[in-house]
TORKOL-4160 file (C-alpha; in steps of 0.2 Angstrom, whole numbers, padded with zeros to 4 digits, m for minus):
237
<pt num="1" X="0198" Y="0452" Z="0528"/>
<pt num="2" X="0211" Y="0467" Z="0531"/>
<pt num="3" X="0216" Y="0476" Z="0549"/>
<pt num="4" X="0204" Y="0490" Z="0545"/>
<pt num="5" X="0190" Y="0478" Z="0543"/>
<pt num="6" X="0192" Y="0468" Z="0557"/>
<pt num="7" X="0194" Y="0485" Z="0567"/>
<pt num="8" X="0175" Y="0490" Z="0559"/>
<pt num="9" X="0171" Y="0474" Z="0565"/>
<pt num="10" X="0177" Y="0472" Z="0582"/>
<pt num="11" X="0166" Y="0490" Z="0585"/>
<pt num="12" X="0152" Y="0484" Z="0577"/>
<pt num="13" X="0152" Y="0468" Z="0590"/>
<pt num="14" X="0155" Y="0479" Z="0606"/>
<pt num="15" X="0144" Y="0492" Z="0599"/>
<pt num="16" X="0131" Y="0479" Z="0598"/>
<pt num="17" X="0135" Y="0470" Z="0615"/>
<pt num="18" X="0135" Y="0490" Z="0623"/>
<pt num="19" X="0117" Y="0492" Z="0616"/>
<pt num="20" X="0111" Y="0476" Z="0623"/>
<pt num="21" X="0119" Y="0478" Z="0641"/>
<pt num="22" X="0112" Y="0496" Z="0642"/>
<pt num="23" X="0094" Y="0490" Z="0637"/>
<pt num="24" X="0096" Y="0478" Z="0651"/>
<pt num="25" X="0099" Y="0492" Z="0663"/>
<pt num="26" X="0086" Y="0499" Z="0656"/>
<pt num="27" X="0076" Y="0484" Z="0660"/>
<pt num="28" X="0085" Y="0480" Z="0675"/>
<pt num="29" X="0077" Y="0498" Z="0683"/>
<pt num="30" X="0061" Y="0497" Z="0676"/>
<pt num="31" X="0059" Y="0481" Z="0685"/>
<pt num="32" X="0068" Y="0489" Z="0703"/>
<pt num="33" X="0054" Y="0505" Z="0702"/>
<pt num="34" X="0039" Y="0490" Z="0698"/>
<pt num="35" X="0043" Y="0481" Z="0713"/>
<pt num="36" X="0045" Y="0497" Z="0724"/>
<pt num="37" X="0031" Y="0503" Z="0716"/>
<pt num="38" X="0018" Y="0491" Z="0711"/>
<pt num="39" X="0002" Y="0491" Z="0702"/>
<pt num="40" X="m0010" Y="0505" Z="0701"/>
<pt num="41" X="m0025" Y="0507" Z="0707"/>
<pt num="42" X="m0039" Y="0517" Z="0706"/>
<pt num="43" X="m0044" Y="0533" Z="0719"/>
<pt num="44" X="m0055" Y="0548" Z="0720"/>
<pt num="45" X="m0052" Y="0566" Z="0724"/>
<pt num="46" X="m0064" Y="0579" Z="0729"/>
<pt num="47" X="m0066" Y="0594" Z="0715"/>
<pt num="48" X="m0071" Y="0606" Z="0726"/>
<pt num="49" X="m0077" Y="0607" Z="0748"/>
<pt num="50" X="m0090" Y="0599" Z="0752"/>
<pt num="51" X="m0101" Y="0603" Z="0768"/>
<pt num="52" X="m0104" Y="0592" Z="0781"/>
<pt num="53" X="m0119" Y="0580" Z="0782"/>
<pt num="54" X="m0123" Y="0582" Z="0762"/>
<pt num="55" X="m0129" Y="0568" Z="0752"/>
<pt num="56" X="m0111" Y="0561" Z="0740"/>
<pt num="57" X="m0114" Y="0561" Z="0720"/>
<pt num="58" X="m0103" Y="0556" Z="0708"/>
<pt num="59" X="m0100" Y="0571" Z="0701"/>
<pt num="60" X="m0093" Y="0578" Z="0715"/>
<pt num="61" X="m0076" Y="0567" Z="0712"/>
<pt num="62" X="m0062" Y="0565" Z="0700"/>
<pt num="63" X="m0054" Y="0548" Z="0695"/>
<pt num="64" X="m0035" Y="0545" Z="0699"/>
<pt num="65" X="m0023" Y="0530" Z="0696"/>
<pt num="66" X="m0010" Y="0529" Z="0709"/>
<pt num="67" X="0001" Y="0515" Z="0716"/>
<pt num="68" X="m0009" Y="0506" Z="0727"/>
<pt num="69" X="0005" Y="0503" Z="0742"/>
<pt num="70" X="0005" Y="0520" Z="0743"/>
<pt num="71" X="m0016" Y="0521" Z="0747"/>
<pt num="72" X="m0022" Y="0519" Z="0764"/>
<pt num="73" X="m0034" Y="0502" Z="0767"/>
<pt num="74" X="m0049" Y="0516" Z="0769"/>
<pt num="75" X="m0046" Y="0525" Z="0752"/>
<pt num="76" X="m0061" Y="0522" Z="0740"/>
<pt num="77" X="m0059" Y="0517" Z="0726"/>
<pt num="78" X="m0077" Y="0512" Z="0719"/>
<pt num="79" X="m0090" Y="0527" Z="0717"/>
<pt num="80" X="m0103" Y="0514" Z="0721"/>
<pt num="81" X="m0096" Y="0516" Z="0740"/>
<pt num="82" X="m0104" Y="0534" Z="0740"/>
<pt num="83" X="m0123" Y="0528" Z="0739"/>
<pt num="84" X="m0134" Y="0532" Z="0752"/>
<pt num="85" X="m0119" Y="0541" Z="0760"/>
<pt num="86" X="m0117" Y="0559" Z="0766"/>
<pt num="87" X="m0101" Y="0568" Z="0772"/>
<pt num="88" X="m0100" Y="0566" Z="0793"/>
<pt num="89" X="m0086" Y="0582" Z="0792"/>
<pt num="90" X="m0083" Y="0593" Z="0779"/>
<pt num="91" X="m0071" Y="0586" Z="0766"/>
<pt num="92" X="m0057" Y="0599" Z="0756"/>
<pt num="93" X="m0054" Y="0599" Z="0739"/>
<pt num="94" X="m0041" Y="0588" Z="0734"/>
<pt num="95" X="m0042" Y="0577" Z="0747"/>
<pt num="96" X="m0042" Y="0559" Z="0742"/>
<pt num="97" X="m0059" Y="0552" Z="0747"/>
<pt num="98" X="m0059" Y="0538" Z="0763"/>
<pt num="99" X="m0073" Y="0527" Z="0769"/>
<pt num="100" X="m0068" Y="0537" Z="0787"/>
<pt num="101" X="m0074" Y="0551" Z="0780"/>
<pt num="102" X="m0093" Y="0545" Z="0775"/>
<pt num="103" X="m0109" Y="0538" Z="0783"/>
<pt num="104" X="m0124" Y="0532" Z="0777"/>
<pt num="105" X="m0138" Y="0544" Z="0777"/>
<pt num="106" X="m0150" Y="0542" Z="0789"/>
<pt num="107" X="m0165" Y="0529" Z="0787"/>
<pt num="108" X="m0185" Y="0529" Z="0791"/>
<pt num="109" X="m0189" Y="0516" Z="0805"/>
<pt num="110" X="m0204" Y="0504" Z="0802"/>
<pt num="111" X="m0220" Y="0518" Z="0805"/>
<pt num="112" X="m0212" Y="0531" Z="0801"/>
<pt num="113" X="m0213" Y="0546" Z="0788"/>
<pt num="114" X="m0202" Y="0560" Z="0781"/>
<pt num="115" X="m0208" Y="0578" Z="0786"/>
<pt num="116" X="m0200" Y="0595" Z="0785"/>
<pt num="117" X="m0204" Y="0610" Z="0790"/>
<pt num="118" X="m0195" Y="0628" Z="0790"/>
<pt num="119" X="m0185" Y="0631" Z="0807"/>
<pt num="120" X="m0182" Y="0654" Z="0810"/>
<pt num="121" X="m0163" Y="0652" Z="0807"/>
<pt num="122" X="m0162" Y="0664" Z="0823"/>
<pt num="123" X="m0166" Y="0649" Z="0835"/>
<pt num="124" X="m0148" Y="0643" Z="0833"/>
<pt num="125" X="m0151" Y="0629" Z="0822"/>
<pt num="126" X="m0137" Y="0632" Z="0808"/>
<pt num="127" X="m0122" Y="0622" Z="0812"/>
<pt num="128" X="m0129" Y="0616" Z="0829"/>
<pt num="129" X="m0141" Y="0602" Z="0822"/>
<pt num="130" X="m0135" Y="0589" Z="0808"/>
<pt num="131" X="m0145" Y="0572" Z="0803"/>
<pt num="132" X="m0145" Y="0559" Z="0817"/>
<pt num="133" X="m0146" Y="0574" Z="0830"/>
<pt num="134" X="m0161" Y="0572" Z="0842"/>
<pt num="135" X="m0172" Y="0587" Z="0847"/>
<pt num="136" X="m0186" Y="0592" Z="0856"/>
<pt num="137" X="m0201" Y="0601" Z="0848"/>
<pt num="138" X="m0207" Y="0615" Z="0855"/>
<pt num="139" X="m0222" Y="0627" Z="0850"/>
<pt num="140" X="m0227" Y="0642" Z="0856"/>
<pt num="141" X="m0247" Y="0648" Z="0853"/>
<pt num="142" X="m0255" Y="0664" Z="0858"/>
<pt num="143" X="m0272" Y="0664" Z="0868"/>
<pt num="144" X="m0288" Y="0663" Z="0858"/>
<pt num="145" X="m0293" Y="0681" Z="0867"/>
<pt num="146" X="m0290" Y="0692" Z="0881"/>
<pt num="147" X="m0297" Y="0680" Z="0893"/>
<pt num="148" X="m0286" Y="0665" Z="0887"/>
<pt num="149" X="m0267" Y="0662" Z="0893"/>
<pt num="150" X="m0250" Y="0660" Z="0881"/>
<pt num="151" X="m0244" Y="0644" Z="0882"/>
<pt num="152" X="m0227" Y="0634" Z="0876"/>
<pt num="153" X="m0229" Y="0615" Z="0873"/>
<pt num="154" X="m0217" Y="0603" Z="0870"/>
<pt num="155" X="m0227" Y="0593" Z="0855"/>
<pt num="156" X="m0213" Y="0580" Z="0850"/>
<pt num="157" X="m0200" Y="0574" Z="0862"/>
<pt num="158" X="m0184" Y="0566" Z="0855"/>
<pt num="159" X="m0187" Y="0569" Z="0836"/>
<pt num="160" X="m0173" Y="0562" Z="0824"/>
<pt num="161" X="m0169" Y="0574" Z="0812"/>
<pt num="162" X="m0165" Y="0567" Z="0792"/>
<pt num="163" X="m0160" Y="0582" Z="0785"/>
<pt num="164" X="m0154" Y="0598" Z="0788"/>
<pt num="165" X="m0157" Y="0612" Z="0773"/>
<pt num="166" X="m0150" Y="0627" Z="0765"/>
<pt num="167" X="m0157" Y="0643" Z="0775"/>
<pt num="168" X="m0166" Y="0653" Z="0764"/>
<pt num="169" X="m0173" Y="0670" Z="0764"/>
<pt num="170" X="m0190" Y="0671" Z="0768"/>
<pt num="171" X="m0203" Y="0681" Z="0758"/>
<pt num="172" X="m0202" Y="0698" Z="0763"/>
<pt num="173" X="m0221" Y="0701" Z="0758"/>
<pt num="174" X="m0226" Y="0690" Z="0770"/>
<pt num="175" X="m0244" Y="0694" Z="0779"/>
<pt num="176" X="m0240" Y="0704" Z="0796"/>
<pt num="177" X="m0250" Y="0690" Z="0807"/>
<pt num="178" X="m0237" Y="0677" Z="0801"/>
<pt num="179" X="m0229" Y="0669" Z="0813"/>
<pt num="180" X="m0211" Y="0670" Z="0804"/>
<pt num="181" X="m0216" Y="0691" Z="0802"/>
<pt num="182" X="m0199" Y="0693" Z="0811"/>
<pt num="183" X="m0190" Y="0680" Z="0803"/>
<pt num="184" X="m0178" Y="0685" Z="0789"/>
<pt num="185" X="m0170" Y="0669" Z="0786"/>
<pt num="186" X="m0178" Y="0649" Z="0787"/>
<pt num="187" X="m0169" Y="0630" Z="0786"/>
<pt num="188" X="m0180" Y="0617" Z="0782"/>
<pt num="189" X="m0177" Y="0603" Z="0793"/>
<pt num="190" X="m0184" Y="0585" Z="0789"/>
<pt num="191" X="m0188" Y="0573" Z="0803"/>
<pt num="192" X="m0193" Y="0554" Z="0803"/>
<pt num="193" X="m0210" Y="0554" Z="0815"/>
<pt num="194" X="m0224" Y="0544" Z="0816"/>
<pt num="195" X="m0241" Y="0549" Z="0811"/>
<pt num="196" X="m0248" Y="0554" Z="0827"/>
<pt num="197" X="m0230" Y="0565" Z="0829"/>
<pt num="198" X="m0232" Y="0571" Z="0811"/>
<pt num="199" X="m0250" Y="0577" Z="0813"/>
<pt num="200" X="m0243" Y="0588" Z="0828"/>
<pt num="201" X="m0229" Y="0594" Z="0820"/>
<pt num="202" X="m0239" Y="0600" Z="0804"/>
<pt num="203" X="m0253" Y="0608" Z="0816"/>
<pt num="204" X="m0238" Y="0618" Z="0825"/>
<pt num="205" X="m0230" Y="0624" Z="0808"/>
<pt num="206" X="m0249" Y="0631" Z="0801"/>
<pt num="207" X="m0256" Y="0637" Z="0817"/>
<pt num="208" X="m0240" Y="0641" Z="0831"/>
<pt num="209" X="m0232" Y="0658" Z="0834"/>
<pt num="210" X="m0217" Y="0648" Z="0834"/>
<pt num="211" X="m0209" Y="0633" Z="0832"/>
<pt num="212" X="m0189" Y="0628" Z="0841"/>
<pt num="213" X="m0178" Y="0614" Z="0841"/>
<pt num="214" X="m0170" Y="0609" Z="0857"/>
<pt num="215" X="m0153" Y="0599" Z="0856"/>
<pt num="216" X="m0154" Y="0584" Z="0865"/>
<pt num="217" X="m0139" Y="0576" Z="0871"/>
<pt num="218" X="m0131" Y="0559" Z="0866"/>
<pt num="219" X="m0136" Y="0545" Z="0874"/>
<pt num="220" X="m0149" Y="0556" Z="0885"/>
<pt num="221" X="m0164" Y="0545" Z="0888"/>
<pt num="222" X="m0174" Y="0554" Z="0899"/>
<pt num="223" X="m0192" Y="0556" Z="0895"/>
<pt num="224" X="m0202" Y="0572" Z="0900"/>
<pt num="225" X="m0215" Y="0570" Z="0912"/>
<pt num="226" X="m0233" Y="0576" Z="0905"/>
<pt num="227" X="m0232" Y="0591" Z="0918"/>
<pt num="228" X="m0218" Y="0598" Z="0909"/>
<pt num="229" X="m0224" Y="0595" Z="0891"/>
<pt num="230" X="m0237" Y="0613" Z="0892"/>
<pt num="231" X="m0229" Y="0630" Z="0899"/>
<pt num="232" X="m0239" Y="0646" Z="0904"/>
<pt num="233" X="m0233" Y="0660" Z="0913"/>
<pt num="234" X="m0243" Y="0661" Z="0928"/>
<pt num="235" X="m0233" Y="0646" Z="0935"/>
<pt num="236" X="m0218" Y="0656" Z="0938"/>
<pt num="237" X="m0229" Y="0668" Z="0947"/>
């Protein structure tokens, strides 16, 4: 073997032993961002806003990977955590869903029932009452004839509310003697009652001149004395 090919040699071996040392520093930093990093793990991010107090589908969320140091412990990351849930604020698109941000929809006690009526939006419901709220039910009735008195009764104390719905426009054909006749705008509110609390609250919705919600406050356990449950105005007089 001559010089030159001892030379071709030589740069073939360090060429070689260059490659190997840079594909261990390849290698070498691979390995450094793995243990800064570390494995990933699934998230969800919200698509678009959703409203407080609205039931959670899967459809409303995109899948993410992303390191999981780097996820807070209340980051979800299985969509089977959203069933039964609603949204207890409202959540911005992007966001990356947490179980902080989700509560589970509001249950029927043993004895109760699911029933919803239309509340006149102009009673200061929307955005004031959200399911778990508690409420006093108060109709109003006119007098049977000119003899008879108006009265306002209070026919379901400390209600729990279920759902709150979209207000909606109300028929604008609607029969003069309606109740709602001045009404533009309705939200359907569900409440869990019992039968007895049901049968009052359906009567009120067919047959009063109007029907209000009244907020009651958290923790408040006051009950209303029978006195106070009926209301006419010649006891101001």
């Amino acid at each position: 073997m001559n010089s030159r090919q001892r030379r071709g040699v030589i740069l073939l071996v360090l060429s070689a032993l260059c490659a190997v040392g840079a594909f261990a520093g390849v290698l070498s930093v691979i390995r450094d961002v793995d243990s800064k990093v570390g494995p990933e793990v699934t998230a969800y991010r919200l698509k678009n806003d959703i409203a407080p107090y609205k039931e959670l589908s899967a459809g409303q969320f995109e899948k993410v990977s992303m390191p999981e140091r780097w996820l807070s412990d209340t980051a979800v990351t299985s969509l089977g955590e959203i069933r039964g849930k609603i949204a207890v604020t409202k959540l911005e698109k992007g966001s990356l869903l947490q179980t902080d941000m989700i509560v589970d929809r509001p249950e029927l006690d043993p004895g109760q029932q699911e029933i919803a009526i239309m509340i006149d939006a102009s009673t200061g419901v929307a955005g004031k009452i959200n399911p778990g709220s508690r409420v006093n039910i108060f109709a109003t009735f006119e007098a049977d004839n000119n003899k008879g008195v108006d009265q306002s009764k209070l026919i379901v104390a400390d209600a729990r509310v279920l759902d709150v719905g979209k207000l909606t426009p109300l028929d604008a054909n609607q029969s003069s003697n309606d109740r709602r006749r001045t009404a533009t705008e309705a939200v359907p509110i569900t409440f869990a009652l019992d039968t007895a609390d049901a049968q009052r609250v359906a009567y009120a919705e067919s047959f009063a001149e109007h029907v209000r919600l009244a907020l009651v406050a958290g923790g408040d356990t006051t009950s209303v004395s029978p006195s106070d449950r009926t209301y006419t105005l010649d006891e101001d007089k």
